[in-house]
KEVEXTOR-287690 format. One record per residue: residue in one letter; x, y, z of N, C-alpha, C in turn; residue number from 1. Coordinates in nm, 3 decimals, always signed. Layout:
! KEVEXTOR-287690
<site "A"; <X; Y; Z>; <X; Y; Z>; <X; Y; Z>; NUM>;
...
//
This chain:
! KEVEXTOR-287690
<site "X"; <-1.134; +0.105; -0.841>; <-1.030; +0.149; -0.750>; <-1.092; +0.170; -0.612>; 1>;
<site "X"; <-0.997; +0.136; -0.508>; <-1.071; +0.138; -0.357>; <-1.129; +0.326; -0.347>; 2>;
<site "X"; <-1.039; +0.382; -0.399>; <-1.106; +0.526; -0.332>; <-1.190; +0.574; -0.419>; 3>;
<site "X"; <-1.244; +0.531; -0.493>; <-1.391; +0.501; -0.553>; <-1.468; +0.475; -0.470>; 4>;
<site "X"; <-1.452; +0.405; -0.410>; <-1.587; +0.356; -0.294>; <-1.610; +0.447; -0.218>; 5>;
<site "X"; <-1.751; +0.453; -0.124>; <-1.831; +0.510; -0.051>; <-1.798; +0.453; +0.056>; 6>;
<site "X"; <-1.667; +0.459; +0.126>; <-1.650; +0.370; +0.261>; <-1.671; +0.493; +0.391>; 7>;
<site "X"; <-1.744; +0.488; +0.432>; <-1.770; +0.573; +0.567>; <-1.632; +0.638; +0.620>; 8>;
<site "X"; <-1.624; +0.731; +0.626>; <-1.467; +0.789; +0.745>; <-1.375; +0.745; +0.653>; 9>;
<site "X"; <-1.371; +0.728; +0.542>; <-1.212; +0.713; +0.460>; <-1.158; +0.826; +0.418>; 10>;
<site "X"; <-1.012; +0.832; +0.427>; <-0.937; +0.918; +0.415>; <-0.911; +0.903; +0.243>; 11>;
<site "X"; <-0.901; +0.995; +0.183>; <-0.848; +1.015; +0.036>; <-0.681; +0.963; -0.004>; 12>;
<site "X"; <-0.678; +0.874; -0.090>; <-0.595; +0.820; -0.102>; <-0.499; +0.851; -0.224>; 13>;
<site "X"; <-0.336; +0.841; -0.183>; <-0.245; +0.900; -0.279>; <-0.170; +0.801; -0.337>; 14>;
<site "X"; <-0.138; +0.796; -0.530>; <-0.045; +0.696; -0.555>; <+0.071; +0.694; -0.530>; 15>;
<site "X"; <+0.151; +0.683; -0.437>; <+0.264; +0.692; -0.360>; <+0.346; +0.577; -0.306>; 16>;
<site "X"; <+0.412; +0.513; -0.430>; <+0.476; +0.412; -0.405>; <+0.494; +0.357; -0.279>; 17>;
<site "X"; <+0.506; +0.212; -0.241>; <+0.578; +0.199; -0.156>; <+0.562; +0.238; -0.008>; 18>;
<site "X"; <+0.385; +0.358; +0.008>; <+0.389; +0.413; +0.153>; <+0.276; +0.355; +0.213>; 19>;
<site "X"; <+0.270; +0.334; +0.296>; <+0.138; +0.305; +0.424>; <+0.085; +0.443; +0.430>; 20>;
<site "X"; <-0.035; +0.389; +0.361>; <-0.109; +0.499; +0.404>; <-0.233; +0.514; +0.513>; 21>;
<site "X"; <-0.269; +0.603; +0.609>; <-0.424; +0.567; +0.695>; <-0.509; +0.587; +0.588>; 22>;
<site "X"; <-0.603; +0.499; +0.610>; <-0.746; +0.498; +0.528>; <-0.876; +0.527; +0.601>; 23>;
<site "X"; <-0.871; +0.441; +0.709>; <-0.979; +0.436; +0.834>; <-0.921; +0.481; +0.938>; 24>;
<site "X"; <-1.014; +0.488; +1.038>; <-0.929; +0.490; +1.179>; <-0.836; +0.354; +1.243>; 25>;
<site "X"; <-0.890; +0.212; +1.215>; <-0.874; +0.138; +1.206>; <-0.762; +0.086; +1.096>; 26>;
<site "X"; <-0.759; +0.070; +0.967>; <-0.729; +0.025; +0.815>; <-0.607; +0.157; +0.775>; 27>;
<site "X"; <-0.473; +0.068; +0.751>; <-0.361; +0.114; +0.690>; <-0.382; +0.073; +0.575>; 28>;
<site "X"; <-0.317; +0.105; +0.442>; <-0.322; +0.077; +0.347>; <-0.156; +0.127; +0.282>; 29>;
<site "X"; <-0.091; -0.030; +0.169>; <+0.019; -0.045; +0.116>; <-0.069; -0.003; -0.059>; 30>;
<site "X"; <+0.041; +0.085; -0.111>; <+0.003; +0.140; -0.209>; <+0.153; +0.057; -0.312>; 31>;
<site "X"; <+0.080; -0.011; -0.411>; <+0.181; -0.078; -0.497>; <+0.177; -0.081; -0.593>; 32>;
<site "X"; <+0.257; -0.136; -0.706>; <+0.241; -0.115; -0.864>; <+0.112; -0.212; -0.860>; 33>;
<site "X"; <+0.035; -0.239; -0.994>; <-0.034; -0.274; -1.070>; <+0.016; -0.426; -1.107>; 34>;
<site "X"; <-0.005; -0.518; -1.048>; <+0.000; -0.696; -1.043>; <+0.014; -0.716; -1.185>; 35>;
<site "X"; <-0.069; -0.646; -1.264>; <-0.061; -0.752; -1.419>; <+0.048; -0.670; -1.479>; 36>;
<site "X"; <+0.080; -0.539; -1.451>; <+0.214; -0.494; -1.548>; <+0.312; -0.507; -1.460>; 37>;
<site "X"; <+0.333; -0.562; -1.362>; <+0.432; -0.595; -1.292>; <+0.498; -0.735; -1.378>; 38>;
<site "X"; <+0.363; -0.813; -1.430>; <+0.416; -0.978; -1.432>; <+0.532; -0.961; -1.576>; 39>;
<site "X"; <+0.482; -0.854; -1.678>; <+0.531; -0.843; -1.790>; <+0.710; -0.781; -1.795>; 40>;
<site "X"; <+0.725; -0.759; -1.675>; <+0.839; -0.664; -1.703>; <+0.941; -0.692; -1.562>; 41>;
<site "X"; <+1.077; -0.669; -1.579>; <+1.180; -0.746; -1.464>; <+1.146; -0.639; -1.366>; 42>;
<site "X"; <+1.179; -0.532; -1.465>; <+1.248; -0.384; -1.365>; <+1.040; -0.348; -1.273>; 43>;
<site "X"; <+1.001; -0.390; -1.311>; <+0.828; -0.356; -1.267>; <+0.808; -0.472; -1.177>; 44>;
<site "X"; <+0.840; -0.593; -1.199>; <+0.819; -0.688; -1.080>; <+0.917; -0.705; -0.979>; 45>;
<site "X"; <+1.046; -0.603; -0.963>; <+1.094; -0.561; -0.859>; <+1.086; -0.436; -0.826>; 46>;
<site "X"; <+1.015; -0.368; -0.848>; <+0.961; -0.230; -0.819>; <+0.822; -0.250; -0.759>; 47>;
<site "X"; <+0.744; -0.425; -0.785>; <+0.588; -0.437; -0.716>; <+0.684; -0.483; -0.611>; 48>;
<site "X"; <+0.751; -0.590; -0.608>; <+0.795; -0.632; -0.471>; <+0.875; -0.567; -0.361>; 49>;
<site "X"; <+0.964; -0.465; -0.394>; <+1.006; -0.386; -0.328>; <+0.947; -0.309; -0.259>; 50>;
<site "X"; <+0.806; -0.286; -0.300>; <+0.716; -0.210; -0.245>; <+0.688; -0.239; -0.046>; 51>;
<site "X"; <+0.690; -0.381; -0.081>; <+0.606; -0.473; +0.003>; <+0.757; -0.484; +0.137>; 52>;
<site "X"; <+0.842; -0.456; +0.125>; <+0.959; -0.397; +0.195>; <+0.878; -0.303; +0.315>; 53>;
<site "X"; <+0.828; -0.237; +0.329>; <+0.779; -0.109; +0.415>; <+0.694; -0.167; +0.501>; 54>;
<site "X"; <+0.688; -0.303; +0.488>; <+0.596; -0.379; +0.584>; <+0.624; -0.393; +0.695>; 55>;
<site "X"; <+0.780; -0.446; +0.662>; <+0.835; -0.475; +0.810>; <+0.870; -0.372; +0.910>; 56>;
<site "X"; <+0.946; -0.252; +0.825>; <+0.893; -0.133; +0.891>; <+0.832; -0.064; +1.002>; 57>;
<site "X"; <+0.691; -0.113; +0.897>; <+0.572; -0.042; +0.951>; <+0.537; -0.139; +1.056>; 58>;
<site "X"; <+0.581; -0.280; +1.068>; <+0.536; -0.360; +1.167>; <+0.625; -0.355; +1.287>; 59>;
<site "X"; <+0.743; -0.339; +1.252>; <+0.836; -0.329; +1.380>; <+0.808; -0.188; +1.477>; 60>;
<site "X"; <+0.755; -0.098; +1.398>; <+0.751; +0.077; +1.455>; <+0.583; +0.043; +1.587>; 61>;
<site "X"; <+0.543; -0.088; +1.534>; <+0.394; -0.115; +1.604>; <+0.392; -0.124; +1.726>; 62>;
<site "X"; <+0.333; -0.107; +1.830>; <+0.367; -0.139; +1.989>; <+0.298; -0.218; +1.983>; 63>;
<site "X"; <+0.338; -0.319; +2.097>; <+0.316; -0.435; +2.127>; <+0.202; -0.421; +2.189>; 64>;
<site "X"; <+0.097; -0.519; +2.172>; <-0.039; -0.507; +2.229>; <-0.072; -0.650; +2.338>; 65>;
//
């Protein structure tokens, strides 16, 4: 798991569907279901993809650089 690692300045990370989380000062992070029990199940592989919804979101809220 990423917050296992020893990454310099990382922020502690929560399983929290669906949210952008800061990790770095730099590095957002999308927190999502689990890819292989997603593939097995309807209601789980629209609950991984729905996740991925908060993208646009999070990209539109971005200022333009």
């Amino acid at each position: 798991m990423l917050s296992d690692l020893d990454i310099p300045l990382a922020r502690p990370l929560e399983p929290r569907l669906a949210e952008i989380q800061p990790f770095t000062a730099s590095i957002d992070l999308l927190y999502v279901p689990n890819i292989d029990e997603a593939l097995d199940d309807d209601g789980a592989k629209r609950q991984f993809w729905s996740a991925f919804r908060m993208l646009g979101q999070w990209w539109a809220e971005l200022p333009p650089y």
